[in-house]
C-alpha positions as CSV (number, residue, x, y, z in Angstrom):
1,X,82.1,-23.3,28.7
2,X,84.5,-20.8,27.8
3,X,87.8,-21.2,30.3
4,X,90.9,-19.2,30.9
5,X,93.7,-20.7,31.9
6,X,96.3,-18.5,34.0
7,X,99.4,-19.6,35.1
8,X,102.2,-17.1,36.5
9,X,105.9,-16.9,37.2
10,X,108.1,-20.2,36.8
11,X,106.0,-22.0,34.9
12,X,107.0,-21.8,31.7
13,X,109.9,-23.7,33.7
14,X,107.2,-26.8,34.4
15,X,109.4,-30.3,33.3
16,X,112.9,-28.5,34.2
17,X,112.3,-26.7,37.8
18,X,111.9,-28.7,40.6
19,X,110.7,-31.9,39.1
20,X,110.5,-33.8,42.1
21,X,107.9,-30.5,43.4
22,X,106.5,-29.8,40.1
23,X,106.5,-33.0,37.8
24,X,108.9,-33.8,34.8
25,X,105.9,-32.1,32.3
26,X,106.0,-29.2,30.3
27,X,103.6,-26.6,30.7
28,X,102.8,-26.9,27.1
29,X,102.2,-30.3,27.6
30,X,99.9,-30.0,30.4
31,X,97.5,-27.6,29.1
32,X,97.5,-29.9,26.0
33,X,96.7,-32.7,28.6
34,X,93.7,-30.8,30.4
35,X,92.0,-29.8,27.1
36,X,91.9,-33.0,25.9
37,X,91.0,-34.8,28.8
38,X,87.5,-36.0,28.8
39,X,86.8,-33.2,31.2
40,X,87.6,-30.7,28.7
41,X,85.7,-32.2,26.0
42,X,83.2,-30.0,24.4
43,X,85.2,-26.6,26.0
44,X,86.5,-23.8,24.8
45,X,90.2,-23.1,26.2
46,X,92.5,-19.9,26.3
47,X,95.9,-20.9,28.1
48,X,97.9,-17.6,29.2
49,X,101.1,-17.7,31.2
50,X,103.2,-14.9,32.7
51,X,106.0,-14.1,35.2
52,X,104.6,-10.2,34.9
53,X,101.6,-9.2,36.7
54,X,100.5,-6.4,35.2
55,X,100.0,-9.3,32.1
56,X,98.5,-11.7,33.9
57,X,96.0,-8.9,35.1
58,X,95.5,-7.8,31.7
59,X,94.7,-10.7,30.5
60,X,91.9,-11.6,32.9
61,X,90.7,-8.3,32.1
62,X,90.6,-8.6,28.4
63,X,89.3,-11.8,28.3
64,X,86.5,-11.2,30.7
65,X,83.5,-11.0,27.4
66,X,84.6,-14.2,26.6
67,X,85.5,-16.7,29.4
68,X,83.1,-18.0,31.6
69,X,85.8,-19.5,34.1
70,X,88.8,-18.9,35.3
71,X,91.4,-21.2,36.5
72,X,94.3,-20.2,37.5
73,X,98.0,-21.2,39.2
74,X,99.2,-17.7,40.2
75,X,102.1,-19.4,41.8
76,X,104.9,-16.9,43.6
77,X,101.5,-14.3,43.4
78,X,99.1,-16.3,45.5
79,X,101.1,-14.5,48.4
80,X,100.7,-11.4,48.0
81,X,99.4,-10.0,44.9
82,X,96.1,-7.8,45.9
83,X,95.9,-6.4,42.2
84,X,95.6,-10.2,40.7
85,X,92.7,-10.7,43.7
86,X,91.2,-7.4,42.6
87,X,91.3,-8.4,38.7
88,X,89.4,-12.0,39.3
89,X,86.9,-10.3,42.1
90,X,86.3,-7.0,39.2
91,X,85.5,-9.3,36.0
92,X,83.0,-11.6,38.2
93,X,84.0,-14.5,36.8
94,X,83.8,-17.9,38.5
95,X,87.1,-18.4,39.4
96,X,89.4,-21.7,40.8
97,X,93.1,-21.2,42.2
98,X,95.1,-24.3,41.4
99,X,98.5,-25.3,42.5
100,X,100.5,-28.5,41.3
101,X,102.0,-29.0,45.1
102,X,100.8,-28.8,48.4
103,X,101.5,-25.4,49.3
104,X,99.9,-26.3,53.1
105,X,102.8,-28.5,53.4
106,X,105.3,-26.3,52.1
107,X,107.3,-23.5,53.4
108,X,105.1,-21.4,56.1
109,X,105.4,-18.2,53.3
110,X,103.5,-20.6,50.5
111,X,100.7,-21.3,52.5
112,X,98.8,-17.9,52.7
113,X,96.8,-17.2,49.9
114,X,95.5,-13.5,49.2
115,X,93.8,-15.4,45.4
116,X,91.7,-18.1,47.9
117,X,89.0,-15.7,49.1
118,X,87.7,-14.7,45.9
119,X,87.3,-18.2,44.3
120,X,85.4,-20.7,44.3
121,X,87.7,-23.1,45.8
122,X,91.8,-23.6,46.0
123,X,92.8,-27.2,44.8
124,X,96.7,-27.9,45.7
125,X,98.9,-31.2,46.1
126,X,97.3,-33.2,43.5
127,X,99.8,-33.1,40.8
128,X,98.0,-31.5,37.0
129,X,95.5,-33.3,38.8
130,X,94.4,-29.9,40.4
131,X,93.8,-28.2,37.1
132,X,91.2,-30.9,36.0
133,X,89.8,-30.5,39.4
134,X,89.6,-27.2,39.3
135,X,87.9,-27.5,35.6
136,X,85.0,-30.1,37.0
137,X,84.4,-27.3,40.4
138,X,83.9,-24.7,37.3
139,X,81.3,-27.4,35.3
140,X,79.2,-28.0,38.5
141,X,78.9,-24.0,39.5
142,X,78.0,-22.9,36.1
């Protein structure tokens, strides 16, 4: 499979912010991690992070010939941002929203997503344990 990996504002911060939230890793280091993990053996990965929307939308947008999946940690923009929902639901891509905490657990603001509904799934609170997750939902609904 050809995957997309999205991850949005903050974290390019991953190792520094919050480590007791987010993990003493780098994001570097964790997309190094997930592609490869035995999971990721044998796919093709494109790893894109953002803290601008209007990026992150382009980039699903541009990419859409070539990935297959999408998974993707819109962080701060699972709340709210419509235009990231309407750039996964246009390019009809399978699509998994990952998060590295437990945003259920968290503050009552983190725990709406407007991403959830058009994915497959939303896999939180297991660590960069989500993004491999999130890879093996994208493997079985090919």
């Amino acid at each position: 499979m050809n995957i997309i990996v999205v991850n949005g504002p903050n974290l390019n911060l991953l190792g520094e912010r919050e480590p007791n939230i987010y993990g003493t890793e780098s994001l570097e280091e964790l997309m190094l991690w997930l592609e490869k993990s035995p999971t990721g053996s044998g796919h093709s990965f494109k790893f894109f992070q953002s803290n601008h929307e209007g990026e992150i939308i382009d980039f699903i947008q541009d990419e859409r010939q070539w990935a297959n999946g999408i998974i993707i940690n819109p962080a701060a923009f699972t709340h709210y941002s419509y235009a990231i929902r309407d750039a996964i639901s246009s390019v009809n891509i399978s699509t998994v929203e990952v998060h590295l905490s437990d945003i259920l657990s968290r503050e009552e603001f983190r725990q709406l997503s407007v991403i959830k509904p058009v994915c497959l799934a939303q896999i939180s609170g297991m660590g960069k344990q989500s993004y491999i997750e999130g890879l093996k939902l994208l493997i079985e609904n090919k």
